[in-house]
C-alpha positions in Angstrom: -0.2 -105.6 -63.7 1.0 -103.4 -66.3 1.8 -99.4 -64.9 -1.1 -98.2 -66.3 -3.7 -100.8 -64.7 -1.7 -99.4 -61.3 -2.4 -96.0 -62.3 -6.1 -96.6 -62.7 -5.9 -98.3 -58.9 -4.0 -95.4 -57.4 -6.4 -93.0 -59.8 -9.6 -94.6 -58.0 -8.0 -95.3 -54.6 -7.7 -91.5 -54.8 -11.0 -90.8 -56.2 -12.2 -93.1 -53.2 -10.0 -91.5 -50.1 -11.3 -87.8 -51.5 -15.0 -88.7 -51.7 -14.8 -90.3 -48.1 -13.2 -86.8 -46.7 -15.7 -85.2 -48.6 -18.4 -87.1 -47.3 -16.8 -86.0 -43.8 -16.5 -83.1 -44.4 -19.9 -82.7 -45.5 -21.4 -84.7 -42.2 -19.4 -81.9 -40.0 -20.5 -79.1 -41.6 -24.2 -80.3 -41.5 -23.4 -80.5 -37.6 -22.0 -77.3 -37.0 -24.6 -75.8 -39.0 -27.3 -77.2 -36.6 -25.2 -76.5 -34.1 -25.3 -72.8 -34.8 -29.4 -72.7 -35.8 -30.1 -74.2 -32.0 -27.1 -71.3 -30.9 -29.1 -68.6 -32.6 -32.2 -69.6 -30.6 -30.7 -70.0 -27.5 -29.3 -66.3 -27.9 -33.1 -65.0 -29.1 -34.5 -67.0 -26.3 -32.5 -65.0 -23.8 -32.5 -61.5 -25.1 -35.9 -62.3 -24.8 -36.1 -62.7 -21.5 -33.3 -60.7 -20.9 -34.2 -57.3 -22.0 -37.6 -57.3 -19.6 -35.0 -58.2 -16.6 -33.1 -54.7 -18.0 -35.8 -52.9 -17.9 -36.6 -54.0 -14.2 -33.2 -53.4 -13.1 -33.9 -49.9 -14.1 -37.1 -49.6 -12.8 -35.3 -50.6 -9.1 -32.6 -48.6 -9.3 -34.6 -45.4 -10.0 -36.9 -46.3 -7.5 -33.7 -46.8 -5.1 -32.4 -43.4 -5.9 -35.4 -42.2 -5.5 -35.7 -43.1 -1.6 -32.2 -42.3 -1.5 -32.5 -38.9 -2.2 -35.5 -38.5 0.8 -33.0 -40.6 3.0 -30.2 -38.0 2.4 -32.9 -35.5 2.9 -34.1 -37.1 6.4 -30.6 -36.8 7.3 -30.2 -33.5 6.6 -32.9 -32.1 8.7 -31.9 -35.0 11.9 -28.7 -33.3 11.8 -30.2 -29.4 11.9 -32.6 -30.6 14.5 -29.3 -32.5 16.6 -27.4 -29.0 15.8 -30.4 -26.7 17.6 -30.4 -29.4 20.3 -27.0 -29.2 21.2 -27.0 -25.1 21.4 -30.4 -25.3 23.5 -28.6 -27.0 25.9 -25.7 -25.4 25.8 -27.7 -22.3 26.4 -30.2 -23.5 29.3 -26.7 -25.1 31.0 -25.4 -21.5 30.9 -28.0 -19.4 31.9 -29.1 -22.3 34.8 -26.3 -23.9 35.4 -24.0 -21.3 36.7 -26.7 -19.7 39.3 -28.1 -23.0 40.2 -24.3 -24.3 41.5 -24.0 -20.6 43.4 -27.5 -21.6 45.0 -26.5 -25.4 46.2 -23.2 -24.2 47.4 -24.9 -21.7 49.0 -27.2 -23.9 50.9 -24.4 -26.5 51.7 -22.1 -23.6 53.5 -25.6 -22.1 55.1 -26.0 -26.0 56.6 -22.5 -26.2 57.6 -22.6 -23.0 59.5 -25.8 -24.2 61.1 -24.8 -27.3 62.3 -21.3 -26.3 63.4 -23.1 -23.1 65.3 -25.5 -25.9 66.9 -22.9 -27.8 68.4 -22.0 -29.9 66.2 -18.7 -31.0 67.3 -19.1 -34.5 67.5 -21.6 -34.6 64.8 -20.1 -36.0 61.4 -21.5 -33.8 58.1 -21.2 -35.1 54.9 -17.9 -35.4 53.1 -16.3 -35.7 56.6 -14.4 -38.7 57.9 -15.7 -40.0 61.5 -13.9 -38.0 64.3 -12.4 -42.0 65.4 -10.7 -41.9 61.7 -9.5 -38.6 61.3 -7.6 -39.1 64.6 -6.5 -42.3 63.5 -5.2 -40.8 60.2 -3.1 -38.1 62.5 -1.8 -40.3 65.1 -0.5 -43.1 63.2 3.1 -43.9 63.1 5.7 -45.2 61.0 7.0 -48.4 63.2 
């Protein structure tokens, strides 16, 4: 082999190595490019579906404010009617309250009196201990 039938093999061995990593080159690029056409439609697919969905989201959440806003409302007036509650009773407990204790009292002491004026010695009136435990109490010793 003389040097220039070994450049002419190292010429085409060349010429060979670059067309088969142009011929890869070419088969990856074909793939990525239909790799990226089925991306695009994939993303148009879902903005189509997706911008209806938006639009529904915003539809609810209005709607949610909406009733949100009567809620808060609703609340307001519960708490004005709780508020005239409280000072209704507040003011029936004061203007009834006070006189109706001054009455039962009354009528308690007027039964007490009765029943001690009746001879009621031995007779045991309410919120009074037995005449047996009261002396009991009094009599009883430390040993």
């Amino acid at each position: 082999m003389s040097g220039g039938e070994v450049g002419g093999v190292a010429g085409l061995v060349v010429a060979v190595s670059w067309a088969v990593l142009v011929g890869f080159l070419a088969v990856a690029l074909a793939r990525l490019a239909s790799t990226l056409r089925r991306t695009t439609e994939l993303v148009a697919g879902i903005t189509e579906q997706a911008v209806p969905l938006l639009g529904e989201a915003s539809d609810a959440l209005r709607s949610a404010h909406t009733q949100l806003d009567r809620v808060d409302t609703i609340t307001a007036d519960v708490a004005e009617v709780t508020a005239n509650a409280s000072a209704l009773s507040s003011t029936v407990a004061s203007t009834f309250g006070g006189p109706l204790v001054k009455v039962a009292a009354f009528g308690y002491g007027v039964r007490r009196a009765v029943g001690l004026q009746a001879g009621g010695a031995g007779k045991v009136l309410p919120g009074q201990p037995p005449a047996a435990r009261r002396g009991r109490r009094r009599n009883r010793s430390k040993d």
